[in-house]
Legacy VTK file of the C-alpha trace (Angstrom):
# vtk DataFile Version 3.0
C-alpha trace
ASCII
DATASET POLYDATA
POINTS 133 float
79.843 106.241 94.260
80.312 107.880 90.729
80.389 105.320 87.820
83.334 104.776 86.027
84.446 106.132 82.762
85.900 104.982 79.589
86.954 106.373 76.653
85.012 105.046 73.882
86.421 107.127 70.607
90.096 106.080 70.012
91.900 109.028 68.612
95.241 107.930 67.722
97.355 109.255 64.482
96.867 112.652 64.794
99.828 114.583 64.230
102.227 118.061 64.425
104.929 119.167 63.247
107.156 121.261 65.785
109.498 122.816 63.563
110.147 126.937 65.212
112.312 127.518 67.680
110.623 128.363 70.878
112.592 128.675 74.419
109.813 130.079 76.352
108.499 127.818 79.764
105.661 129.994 80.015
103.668 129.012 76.932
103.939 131.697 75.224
105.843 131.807 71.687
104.836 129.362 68.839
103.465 125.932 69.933
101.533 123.340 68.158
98.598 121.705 68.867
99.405 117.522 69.341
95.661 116.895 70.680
92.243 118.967 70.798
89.682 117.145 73.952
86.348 116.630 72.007
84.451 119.720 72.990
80.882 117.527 73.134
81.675 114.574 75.535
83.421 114.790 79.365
87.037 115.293 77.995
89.694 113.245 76.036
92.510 111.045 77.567
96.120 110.416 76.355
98.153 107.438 77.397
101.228 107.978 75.234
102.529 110.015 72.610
105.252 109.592 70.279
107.902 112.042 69.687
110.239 111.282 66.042
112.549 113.822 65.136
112.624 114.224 60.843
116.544 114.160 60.494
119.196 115.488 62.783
118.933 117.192 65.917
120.796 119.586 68.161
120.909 118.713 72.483
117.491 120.370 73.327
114.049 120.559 74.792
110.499 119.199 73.702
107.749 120.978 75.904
104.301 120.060 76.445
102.293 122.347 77.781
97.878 121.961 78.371
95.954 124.557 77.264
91.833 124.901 78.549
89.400 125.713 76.677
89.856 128.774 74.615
93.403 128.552 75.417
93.217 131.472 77.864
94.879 129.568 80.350
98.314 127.086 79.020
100.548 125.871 81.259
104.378 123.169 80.924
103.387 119.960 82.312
107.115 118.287 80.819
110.123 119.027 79.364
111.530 116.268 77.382
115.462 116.452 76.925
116.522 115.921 73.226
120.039 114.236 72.795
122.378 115.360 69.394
121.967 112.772 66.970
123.263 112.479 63.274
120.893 110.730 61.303
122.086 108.194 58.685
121.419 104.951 56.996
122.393 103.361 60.516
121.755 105.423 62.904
118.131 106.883 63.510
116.612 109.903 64.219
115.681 110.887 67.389
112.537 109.278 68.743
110.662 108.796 72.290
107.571 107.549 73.617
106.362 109.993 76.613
104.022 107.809 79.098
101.375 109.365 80.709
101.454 107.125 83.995
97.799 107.343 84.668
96.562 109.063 82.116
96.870 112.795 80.858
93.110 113.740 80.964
91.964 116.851 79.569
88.848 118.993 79.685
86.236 119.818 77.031
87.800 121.128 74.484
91.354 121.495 76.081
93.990 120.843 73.964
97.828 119.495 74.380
100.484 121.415 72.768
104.230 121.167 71.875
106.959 123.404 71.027
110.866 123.063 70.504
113.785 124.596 71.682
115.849 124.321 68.590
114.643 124.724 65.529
115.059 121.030 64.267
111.715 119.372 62.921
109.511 116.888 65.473
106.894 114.917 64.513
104.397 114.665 67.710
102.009 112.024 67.425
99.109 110.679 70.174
99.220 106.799 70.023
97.201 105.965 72.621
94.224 108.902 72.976
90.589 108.784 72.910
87.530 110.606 74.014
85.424 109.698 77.294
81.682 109.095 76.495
LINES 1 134
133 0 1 2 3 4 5 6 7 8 9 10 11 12 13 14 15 16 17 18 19 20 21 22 23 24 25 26 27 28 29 30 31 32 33 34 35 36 37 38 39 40 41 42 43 44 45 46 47 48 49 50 51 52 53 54 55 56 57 58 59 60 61 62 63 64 65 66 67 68 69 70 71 72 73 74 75 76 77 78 79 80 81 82 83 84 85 86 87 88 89 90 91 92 93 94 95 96 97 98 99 100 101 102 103 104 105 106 107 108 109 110 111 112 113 114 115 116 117 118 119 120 121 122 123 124 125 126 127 128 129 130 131 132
């Protein structure tokens, strides 16, 4: 029976901007890196990440997309729809928390990367991430 594993070295508040218009599915085309899997332990985990548009937004896509090591290899793993939404003083941007039901885990130095269909500016954000020991 192998022993269980935890990850011991939060890494939450790391950030990108998505701000270039990208339409591709294939993970090609400008992306962003959210999250880089610590390249000296047995991978990285992410629970949750937050997704907070900087002003207003056009009907859209977020991707998310894994990349390995090297990025040789990077492939969708979601599409998150983005509604129109006029920012103002009472209305606010657009914002979602993607859940990773049991845990996005990643590789040695694998890392998790965003683009956006429309050009409008994301900020991307891992709040619950860590490396496993």
């Amino acid at each position: 029976m192998a022993a269980a594993n935890y990850v011991v070295t939060p890494k939450n508040g790391e950030f990108a901007q998505a701000t270039t218009a990208n339409t591709n599915r294939d993970g090609t085309g400008t992306l962003v890196t959210v999250f880089t899997a610590a390249s000296s332990s047995a991978g990285s985990r992410i629970d949750r990440i937050a997704i907070n548009a900087t002003g207003t937004t056009t009907a859209g896509m977020i991707r998310l997309f894994v990349a390995n090591s090297g990025g040789s290899s990077i492939r969708l793993i979601r599409e998150i729809p983005v509604v129109a939404t006029t920012a103002s003083a009472t209305q606010p941007a657009f914002n979602v928390e993607v859940v990773f039901d049991n845990g996005l885990i990643l590789e040695n130095g694998a890392t998790l990367r965003a683009g956006t269909q429309i050009a409008n500016p994301f900020n991307i954000t891992p709040i619950v991430a860590g490396d496993f020991v």
